[in-house]
N, C-alpha and C positions, 0 to 999 in steps of 0.2 A: 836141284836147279841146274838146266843145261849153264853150260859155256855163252849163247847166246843171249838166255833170258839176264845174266849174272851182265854183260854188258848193255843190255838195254839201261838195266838197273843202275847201274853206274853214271851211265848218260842223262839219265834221269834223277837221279839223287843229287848230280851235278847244276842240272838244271835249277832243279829244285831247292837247291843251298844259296842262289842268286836271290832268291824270294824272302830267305829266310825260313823253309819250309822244310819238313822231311817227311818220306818217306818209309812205312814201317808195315809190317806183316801184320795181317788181321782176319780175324774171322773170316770175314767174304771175301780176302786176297789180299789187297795191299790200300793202304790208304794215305791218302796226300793230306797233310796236316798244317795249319801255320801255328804257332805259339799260341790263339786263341779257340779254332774252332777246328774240327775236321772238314776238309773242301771237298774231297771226292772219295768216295770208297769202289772198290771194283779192279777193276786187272792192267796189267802195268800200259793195256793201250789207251783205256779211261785216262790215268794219269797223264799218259804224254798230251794226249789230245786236249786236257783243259791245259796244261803247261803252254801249248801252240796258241792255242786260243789268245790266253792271257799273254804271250810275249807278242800275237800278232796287235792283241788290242794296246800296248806298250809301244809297239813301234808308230801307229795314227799319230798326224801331227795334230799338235792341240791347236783348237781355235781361239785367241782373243779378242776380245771384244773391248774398244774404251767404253767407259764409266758410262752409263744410259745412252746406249746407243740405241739395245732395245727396249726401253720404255715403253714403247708404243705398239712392241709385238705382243 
């Protein structure tokens, strides 16, 4: 493992410890895990890319709505 892949890996194991998740070597390369199910399997830019994903979908502000507003939608 180069020097640069060892700190992708790190950036991303980093990442991925915010989640509650980790990252571990597998058959088809590397797989993104949470305590329940496996999320992604594939190569360490698979992983970043759903990490982006999921922190850009984390940062959207949430919309509320009061109590039957949309009843009628």
């Amino acid at each position: 493992m180069t020097s640069a892949m060892k700190a992708q890996l790190a950036d991303l194991t980093e990442r991925a410890a915010r989640r509650s998740m980790t990252i571990t070597p597998d058959q088809e390369g590397w797989q993104l895990a949470s305590p329940w199910r496996v999320v992604v399997l594939g190569d360490l830019d698979a992983i970043g890319a759903w990490l982006s994903a999921a922190e850009t979908y984390a940062r959207r502000p949430r919309r509320y709505f009061p109590a039957g507003c949309q009843a009628d939608m």
